[in-house]
Wavefront OBJ file of the C-alpha trace (Angstrom):
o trace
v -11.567 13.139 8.886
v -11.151 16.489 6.823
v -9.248 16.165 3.392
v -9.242 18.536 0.465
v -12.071 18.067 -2.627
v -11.725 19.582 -5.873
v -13.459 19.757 -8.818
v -12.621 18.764 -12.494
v -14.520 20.414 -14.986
v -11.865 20.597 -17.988
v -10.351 16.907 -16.793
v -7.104 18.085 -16.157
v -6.568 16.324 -13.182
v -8.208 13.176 -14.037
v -6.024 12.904 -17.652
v -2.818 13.197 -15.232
v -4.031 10.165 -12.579
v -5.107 8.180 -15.813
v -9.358 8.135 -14.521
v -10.358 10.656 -17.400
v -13.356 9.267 -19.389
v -12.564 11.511 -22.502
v -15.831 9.954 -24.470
v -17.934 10.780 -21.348
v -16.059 14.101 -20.614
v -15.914 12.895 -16.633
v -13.910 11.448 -14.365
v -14.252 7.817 -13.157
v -14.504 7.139 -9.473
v -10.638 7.067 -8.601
v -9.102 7.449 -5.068
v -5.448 8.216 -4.269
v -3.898 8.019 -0.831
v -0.703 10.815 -1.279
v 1.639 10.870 1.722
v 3.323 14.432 3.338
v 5.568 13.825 0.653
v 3.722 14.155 -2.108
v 4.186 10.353 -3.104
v 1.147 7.872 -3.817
v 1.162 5.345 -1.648
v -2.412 3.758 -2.635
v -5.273 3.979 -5.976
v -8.008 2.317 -6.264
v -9.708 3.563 -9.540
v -13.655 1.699 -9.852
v -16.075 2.576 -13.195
v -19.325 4.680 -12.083
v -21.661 1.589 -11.354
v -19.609 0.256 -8.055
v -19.317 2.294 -4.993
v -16.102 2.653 -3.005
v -15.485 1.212 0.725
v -15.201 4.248 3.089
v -14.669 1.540 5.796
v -11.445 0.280 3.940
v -10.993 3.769 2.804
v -10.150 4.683 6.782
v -8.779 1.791 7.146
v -5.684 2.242 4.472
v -5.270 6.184 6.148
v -4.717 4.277 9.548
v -2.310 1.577 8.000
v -0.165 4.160 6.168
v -0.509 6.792 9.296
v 1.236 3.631 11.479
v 3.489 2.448 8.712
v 5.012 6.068 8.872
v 5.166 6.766 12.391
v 6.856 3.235 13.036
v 8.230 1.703 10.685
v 6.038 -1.652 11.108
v 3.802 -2.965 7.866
v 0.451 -4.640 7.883
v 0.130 -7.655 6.913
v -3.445 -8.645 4.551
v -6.403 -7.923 6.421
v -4.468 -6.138 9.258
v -7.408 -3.798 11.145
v -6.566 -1.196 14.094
v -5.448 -2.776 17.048
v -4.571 -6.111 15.509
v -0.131 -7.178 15.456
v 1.542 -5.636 12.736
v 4.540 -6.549 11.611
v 8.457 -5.597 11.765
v 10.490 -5.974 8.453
v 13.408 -7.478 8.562
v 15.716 -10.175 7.711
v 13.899 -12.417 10.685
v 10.655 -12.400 8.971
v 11.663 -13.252 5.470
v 10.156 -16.487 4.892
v 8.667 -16.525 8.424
v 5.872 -14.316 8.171
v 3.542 -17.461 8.486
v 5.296 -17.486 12.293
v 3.761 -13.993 13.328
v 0.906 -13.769 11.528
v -2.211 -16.078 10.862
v -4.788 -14.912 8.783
v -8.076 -14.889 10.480
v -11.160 -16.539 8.725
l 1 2 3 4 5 6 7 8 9 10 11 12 13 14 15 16 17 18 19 20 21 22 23 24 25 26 27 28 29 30 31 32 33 34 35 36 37 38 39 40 41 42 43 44 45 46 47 48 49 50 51 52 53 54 55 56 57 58 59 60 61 62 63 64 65 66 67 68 69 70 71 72 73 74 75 76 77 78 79 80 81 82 83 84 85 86 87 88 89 90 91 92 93 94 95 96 97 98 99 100 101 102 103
């Protein structure tokens, strides 16, 4: 999966997504998922001593990707090739119907 990688030096960027460490002069680990449209649609920001999830990492790109090509959403734990679900006045109050969680 190719995406762009920058780097930081000065901070700028991490002082505008809120993951500057001015005492430290770094960045903290933060990831943001940022749709065609320039909007965030996901963060997860974690201090230096905890890795991220590259698994879940791929897993959110797929789960937006879908969300945007049809309209569905994923309910908690929702993996690749598992029902999603389609909002609407039906499911208010009836998502328990459609969807089990697994265990």
């Amino acid at each position: 999966m190719p995406w762009p990688m920058l780097s930081d030096a000065g901070g700028k960027i991490g002082q505008v997504y809120g993951v500057y460490d001015a005492d430290g002069g770094v960045d903290i680990r933060g990831r943001f998922l940022i749709d065609p449209d320039g909007v965030i649609q996901a963060m997860e920001v974690m201090m230096p001593s905890v890795g991220r999830n590259i698994n879940e990492l791929i897993r959110q790109v797929k789960a937006f990707q879908h969300v945007r090509e049809t309209g569905e959403v994923m309910p908690a734990g929702w993996t690749p090739g598992k029902p999603t679900l389609t909002p609407g006045p039906d499911l208010v109050g009836r998502v328990w119907e459609v969807w089990q969680p697994e265990e």
